[in-house]
Steps between C-alpha positions, in 0.01 A plus 500: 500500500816725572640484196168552319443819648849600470482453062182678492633780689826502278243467166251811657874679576609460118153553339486836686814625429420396118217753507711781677779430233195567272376782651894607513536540163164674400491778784494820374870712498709196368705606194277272267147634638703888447560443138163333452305802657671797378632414152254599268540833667834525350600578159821515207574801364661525192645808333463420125692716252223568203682494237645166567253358685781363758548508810652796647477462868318224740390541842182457788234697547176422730136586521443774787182583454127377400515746223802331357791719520842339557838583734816427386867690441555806253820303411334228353260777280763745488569439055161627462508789738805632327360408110159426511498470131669215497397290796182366590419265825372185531308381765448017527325444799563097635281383205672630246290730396669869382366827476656841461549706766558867580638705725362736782736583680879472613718577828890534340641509839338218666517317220131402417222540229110428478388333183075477372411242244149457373453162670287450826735298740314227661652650853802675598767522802462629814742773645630384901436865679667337824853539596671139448740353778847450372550087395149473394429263213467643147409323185611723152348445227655580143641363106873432559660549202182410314488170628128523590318566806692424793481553920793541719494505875721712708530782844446761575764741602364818564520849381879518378657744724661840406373506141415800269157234379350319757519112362404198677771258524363162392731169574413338187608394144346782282589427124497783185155443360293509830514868537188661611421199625268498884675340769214349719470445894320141537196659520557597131525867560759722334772610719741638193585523149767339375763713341841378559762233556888480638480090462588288775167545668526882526233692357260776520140588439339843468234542863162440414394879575694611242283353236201556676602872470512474104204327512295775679680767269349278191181433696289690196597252248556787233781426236774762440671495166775246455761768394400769827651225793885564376443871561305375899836323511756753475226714735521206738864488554541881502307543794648188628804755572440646778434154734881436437685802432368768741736559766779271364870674555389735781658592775346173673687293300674257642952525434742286457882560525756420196796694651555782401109533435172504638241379256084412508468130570120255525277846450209315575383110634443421141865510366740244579886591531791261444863626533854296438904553459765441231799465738760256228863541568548479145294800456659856574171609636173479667188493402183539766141492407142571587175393320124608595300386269057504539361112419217577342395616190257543255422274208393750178572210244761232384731768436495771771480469874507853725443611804862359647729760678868362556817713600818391535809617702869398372802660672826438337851543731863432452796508655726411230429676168595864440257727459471460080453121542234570737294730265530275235331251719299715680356672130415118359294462803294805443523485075273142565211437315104595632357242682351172340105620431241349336329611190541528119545757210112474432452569925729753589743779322871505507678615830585897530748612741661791637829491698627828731686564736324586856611698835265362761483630883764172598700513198572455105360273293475423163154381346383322205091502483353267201120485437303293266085565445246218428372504126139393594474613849698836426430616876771265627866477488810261552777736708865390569656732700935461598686723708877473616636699704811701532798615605710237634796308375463164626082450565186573342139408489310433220153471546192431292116538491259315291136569477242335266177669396457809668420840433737710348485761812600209715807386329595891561412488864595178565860554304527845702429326873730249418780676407413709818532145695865484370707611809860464658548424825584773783 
């Protein structure tokens, strides 16, 4: 009789745990009941050059609202923003069905763009409006490399800290193709847009309020021309100015020493500085340096990135060549070319520069300012601006600013505080 109880009770144990197994794998918030849920709310997006009828660009768009409009990243429709002529989107839904789309609305700096097609979605994605706990569960959702419909599970990280863009860091293998992508909480609401990638699990997804921002500003559904959102663009970025430049190289700024001087180091949380030493016996000098340089940037198209602000300290000393050797050196240093920019012929016009020599309240220096202006957005300019200083036989600084698509007043201001910045020590 013992032993007859005792194999029922181990058949009831294993039947039961059959069914919880069961249950297990159909709860809702497992990665397969995710994907089943949400995925016909998420859609490719192809940019298709007209005349060709190929494929320009590919990436992941999703439905955001019951009227149909979609979220997903200016990069991925940035072709048509910048010719509209020649580009037209393409919206496949999960079935495989495509329709053309168009666009409302775009946010340059964050990175994002609403799309409207003429199709009724059968339901759309839900923004999360809660904060979200660091090491919570996401699922993203996205077309790797055009590989089809795909989810990948990952963290997150939090806000990233001391950044010019708020981004969300997501711990997750994000993959060209799924940008403007959602990235889901188990509950299936949208906690970011996916934008970037580093590899090796780091990546980075645009908040959620963000695009509920755009969506409000596009919340009347009317259609500006194709050709006018280049134009909002450049008017975008413009005014994007003043959240990064106002203040920067003022008397709060923080200093660092490179005997003899006293220069501007880390003007704000968002710059990162890195500084290192050439100190070879072979070599009959020394060469210090210090690099501040902003992380982020904005994406215009494949060709030109702006927004970045780097400046970079070199200080150049010997104690063995003679004061004609030295210049030699010290004048190749400063004679080096502008700094490595994007953009092309058809984007922006040949550098201009000016080169004088300046008497500043701590001491002479000589100057070289070089300006390039955007062809389409013809508000904006590239600036490279190189000082060296002085009056010494044996050291010298040679310093350089570099600042990417901003005003034309700012490269004068910010060239002017700069060079004011440029001190030697008491």
């Amino acid at each position: 009789m013992t032993r007859l109880l005792t194999s029922i009770a181990l058949l009831l144990w294993f039947a039961l745990a059959a069914v919880g197994t069961a249950r297990a794998q159909t709860i809702p918030g497992t990665t397969p009941e995710i994907f089943k849920q949400f995925s016909e709310h998420v859609v490719k997006i192809e940019v298709v050059e007209t005349g060709s009828s190929a494929k320009a660009a590919t990436g992941t768009g999703f439905f955001a609202d019951a009227s149909g409009r979609i979220v997903t990243n200016y990069h991925v429709i940035s072709k048509l923003v910048h010719s509209p002529e020649r580009y037209r989107i393409d919206v496949i839904d999960v079935a495989g069905a495509t329709t053309v789309a168009t666009v409302l609305g775009v946010d340059v700096v964050f990175d994002l763009a609403v799309l409207r097609t003429n199709r009724q979605p059968k339901g759309h994605l839900v923004f999360e409006s809660k904060a979200v706990a660091q090491g919570t569960r996401l699922y993203s959702l996205g077309h790797p490399r055009d590989l089809g419909l795909s989810i990948v599970e990952g963290t997150h990280n939090g806000l990233l800290k001391h950044t010019l863009y708020p981004k969300v860091h997501f711990t997750g293998s994000l993959n060209p193709g799924m940008s403007g992508g959602p990235t889901l909480t188990q509950a299936g609401k949208v906690v970011g847009i996916n934008v970037a990638t580093e590899g090796n699990q780091i990546s980075f997804l645009v908040p959620a309020e963000r695009a509920m921002i755009l969506l409000d500003k596009t919340a009347k559904g009317e259609t500006p021309p194709a050709a006018s959102f280049l134009a909002d663009v450049g008017r975008q970025i413009f005014d994007n100015q003043a959240r990064y430049l106002a203040g920067m190289f003022d008397a709060k700024t923080p200093r660092v020493a490179l005997a003899p001087y006293d220069l501007p180091t880390k003007p704000t949380e968002f710059f990162r500085c890195w500084a290192d030493a050439v100190r070879r016996k072979e070599l009959p000098y020394v060469s210090v340096t210090h690099d501040c340089s902003t992380d982020d940037y904005i994406f215009v198209s494949s060709e030109q990135s702006l927004g970045i602000v780097r400046f970079y300290h070199q200080l150049l000393s010997t104690s063995e060549l003679n004061p004609v050797r030295f210049f030699t050196l010290y004048s190749g240093q400063f004679q080096g070319g502008n700094a490595a920019m994007f953009g092309n012929e058809e984007e922006v016009t040949p550098f201009r520069c000016q080169t004088r020599n300046v008497a500043t309240a701590h001491g002479k220096l000589k100057g070289v300012l070089c300006a390039r202006q955007y062809v389409k957005l013809p508000a904006l300019y590239d600036a490279v601006f190189r000082a060296a200083t002085l009056g010494s036989r044996n050291a010298g600084l040679v310093s350089t600013l570099s600042l990417s698509g901003v005003s034309f007043d700012n490269v004068q201001n910010l060239s002017r505080r700069y060079m004011e910045n440029i001190k030697w020590q008491r």
